[in-house]
C-alpha positions as CSV (number, residue, x, y, z in Angstrom):
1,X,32.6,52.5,-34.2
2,X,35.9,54.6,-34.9
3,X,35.9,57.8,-33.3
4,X,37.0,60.9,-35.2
5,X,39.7,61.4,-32.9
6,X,40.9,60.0,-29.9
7,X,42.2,62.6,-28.1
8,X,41.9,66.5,-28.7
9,X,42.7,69.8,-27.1
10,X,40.6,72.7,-26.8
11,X,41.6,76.7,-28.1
12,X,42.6,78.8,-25.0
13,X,39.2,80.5,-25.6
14,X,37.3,77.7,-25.3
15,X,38.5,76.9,-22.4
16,X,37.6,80.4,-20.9
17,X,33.9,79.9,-22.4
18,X,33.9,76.8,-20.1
19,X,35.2,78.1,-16.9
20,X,32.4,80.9,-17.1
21,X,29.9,78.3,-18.1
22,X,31.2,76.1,-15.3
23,X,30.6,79.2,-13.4
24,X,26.8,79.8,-14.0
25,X,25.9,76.5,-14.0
26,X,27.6,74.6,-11.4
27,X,28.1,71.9,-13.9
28,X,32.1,70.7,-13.1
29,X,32.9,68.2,-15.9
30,X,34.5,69.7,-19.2
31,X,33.3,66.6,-20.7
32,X,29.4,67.7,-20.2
33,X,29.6,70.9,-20.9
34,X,31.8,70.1,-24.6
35,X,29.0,67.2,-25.4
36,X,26.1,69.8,-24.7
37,X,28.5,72.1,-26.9
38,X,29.0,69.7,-29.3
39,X,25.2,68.6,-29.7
40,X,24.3,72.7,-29.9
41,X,26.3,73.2,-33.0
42,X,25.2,69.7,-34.4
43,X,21.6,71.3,-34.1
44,X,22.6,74.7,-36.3
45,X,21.6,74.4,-39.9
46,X,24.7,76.2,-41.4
47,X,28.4,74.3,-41.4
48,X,30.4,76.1,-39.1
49,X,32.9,78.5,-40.6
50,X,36.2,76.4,-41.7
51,X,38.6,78.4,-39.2
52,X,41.9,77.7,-37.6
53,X,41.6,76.4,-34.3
54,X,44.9,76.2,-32.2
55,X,44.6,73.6,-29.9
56,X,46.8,76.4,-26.8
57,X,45.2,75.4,-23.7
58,X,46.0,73.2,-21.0
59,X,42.6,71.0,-21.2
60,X,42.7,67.7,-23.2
61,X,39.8,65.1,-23.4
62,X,40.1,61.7,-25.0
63,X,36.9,60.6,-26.8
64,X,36.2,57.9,-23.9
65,X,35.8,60.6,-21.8
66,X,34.2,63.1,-23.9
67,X,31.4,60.9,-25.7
68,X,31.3,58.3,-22.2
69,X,27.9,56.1,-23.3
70,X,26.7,58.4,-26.1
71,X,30.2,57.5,-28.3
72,X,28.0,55.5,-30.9
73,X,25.4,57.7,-31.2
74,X,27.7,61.2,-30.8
75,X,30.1,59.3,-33.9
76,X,26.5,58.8,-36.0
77,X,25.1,62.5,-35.3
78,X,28.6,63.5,-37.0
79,X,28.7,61.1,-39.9
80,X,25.1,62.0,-41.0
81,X,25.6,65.7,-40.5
82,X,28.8,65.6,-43.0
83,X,26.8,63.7,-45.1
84,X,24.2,66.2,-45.1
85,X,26.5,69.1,-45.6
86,X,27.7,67.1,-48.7
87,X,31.3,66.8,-46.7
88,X,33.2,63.6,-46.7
89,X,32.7,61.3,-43.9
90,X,36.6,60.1,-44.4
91,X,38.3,60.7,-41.0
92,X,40.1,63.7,-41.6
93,X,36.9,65.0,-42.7
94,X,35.4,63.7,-39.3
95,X,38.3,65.0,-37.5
96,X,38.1,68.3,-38.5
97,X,33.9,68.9,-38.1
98,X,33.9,67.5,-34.6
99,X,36.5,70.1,-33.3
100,X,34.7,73.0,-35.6
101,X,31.7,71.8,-34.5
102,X,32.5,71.5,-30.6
103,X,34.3,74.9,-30.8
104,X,31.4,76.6,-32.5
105,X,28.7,75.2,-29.6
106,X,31.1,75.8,-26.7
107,X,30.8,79.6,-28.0
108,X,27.5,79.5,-28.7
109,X,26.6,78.4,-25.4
110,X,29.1,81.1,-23.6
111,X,27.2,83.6,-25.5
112,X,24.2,83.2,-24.1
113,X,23.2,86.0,-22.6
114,X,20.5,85.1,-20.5
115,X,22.8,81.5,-19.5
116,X,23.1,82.0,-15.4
117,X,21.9,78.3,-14.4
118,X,21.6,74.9,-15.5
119,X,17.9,74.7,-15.5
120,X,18.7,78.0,-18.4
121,X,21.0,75.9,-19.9
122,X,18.2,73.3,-20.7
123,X,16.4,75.6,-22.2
124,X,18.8,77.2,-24.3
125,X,18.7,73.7,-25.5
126,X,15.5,72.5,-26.2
């Protein structure tokens, strides 16, 4: 399957959220902390808010890398969820809820209050 992009870069403030999650729960990999990210915004019922997100940090992920095994079913999760939202599932459409939609998680995640380990994290999650 085509992925909505094949290479981003992440807002300077996203990449703060994930050095302090990288913090609390020991977790290294940008790309496991962006697809939990990624999957917690997926899970949210509204669309995420259509905002400008500069892509001003230093941390870029290619799709291979972010999605690893899951690329199939991480490409379907998107496609059905613009489809639900009544979006368009063209790929500039795709393009731009993945990154809203990873941005929006990362942050939701960073906000957790009560986030100070990875066995939190799960739960946050379920």
């Amino acid at each position: 399957m085509q992925p909505p992009v094949e290479r981003f870069k992440l807002s300077q403030t996203a990449k703060d959220q994930l050095i302090k999650l990288k913090r609390y729960t020991k977790i290294d990999q940008w790309n496991i902390l962006c697809r939990w990210g990624f999957c917690r915004s997926l899970a949210e019922d509204s669309i995420p808010s259509p905002i400008p997100l500069p892509a001003d940090s230093n941390v870029e992920l290619t799709w291979r890398v972010f999605a690893g095994d899951l690329s199939d079913a991480l490409i379907i999760a998107l496609r059905q969820r613009c489809y639900q939202d009544g979006l368009g599932v063209d790929g500039e459409t795709l393009a731009q809820q993945f990154r809203l939609h990873l941005h929006r998680g990362i942050g939701y995640l960073a906000g957790e209050i009560n986030l100070k380990s990875i066995e939190e994290l799960i739960t946050v999650l379920d």
